[in-house]
N, C-alpha and C positions, 0 to 999 in steps of 0.2 A: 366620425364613427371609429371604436375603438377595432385592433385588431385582436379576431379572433384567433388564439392557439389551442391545438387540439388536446381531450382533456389528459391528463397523468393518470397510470395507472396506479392501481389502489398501494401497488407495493413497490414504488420507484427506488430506487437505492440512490438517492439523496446523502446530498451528504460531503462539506469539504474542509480542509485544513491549509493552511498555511503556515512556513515554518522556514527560519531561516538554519542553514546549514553548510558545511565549508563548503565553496564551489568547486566545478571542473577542472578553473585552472591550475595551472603549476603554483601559483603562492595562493590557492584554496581560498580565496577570498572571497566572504560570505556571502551567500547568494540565496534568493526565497525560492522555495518549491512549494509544489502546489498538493496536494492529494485527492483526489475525487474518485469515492465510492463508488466502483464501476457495477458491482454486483454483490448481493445478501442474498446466502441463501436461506428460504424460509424455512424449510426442515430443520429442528433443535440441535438433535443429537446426533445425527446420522452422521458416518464417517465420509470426508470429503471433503472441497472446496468451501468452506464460512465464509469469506471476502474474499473481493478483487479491488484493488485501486488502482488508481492510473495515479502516476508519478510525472509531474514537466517541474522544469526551472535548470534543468543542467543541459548536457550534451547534446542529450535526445531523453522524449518521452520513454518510461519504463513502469513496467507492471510489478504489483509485488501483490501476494496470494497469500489468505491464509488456510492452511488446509487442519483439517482432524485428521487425526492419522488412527487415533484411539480415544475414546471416552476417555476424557481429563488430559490428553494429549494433544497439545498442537504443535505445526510444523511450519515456520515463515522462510515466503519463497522470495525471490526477487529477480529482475530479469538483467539487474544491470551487471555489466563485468567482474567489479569486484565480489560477489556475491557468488557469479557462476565461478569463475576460477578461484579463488579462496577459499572458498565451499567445498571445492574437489578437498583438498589439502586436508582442512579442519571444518568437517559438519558442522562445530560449536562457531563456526565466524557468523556475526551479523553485520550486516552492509547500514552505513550512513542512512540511507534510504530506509530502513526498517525499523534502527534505532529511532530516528525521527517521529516516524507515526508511533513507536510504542512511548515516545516521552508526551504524547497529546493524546493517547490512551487509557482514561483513569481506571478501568476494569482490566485494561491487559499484563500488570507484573504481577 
């Protein structure tokens, strides 16, 4: 008998990439990460949260977010260090982690 799993909901946020990218360590040597589609929001235009992914393959698992901030405006978040501290400094910095998902993004440049 096969085992039964219970069914998926109509709008599961599916969804993964892989991607190799420099690593954690000191000589940054390359290392795969993972990305999984944690959340889509269904609303089109609404300003707010669009995506969440869950980021593994380095240190520690890390989130990155993409939010609206305004019609034709988006804003990418990430939770790992360089992102928050660099971020302070220069808004315009984007972290390893976000470059990555935007190069396996054919709709996001």
């Amino acid at each position: 008998m096969l085992p039964t799993h219970p069914p998926l909901p109509l709008h599961t946020p599916d969804g993964m990439l892989m991607k190799i990218l420099p690593g954690a360590d000191r000589k940054r040597s390359p290392g795969l990460y993972c990305y999984r589609v944690t959340y889509r929001n269904p609303e089109g235009n609404e300003p707010g949260c669009v995506m969440t992914w869950e980021v593994t393959g380095g240190r520690g698992p890390y989130q990155i977010a993409l939010e609206r901030v305004a019609p034709g405006r988006m804003k990418w978040h990430c939770t790992c260090a360089d992102a928050v501290y660099r971020g302070e400094q220069d808004p315009n910095h984007v972290c390893k982690h976000v470059t990555g998902l935007l190069e396996c993004l054919p709709l996001a440049a």
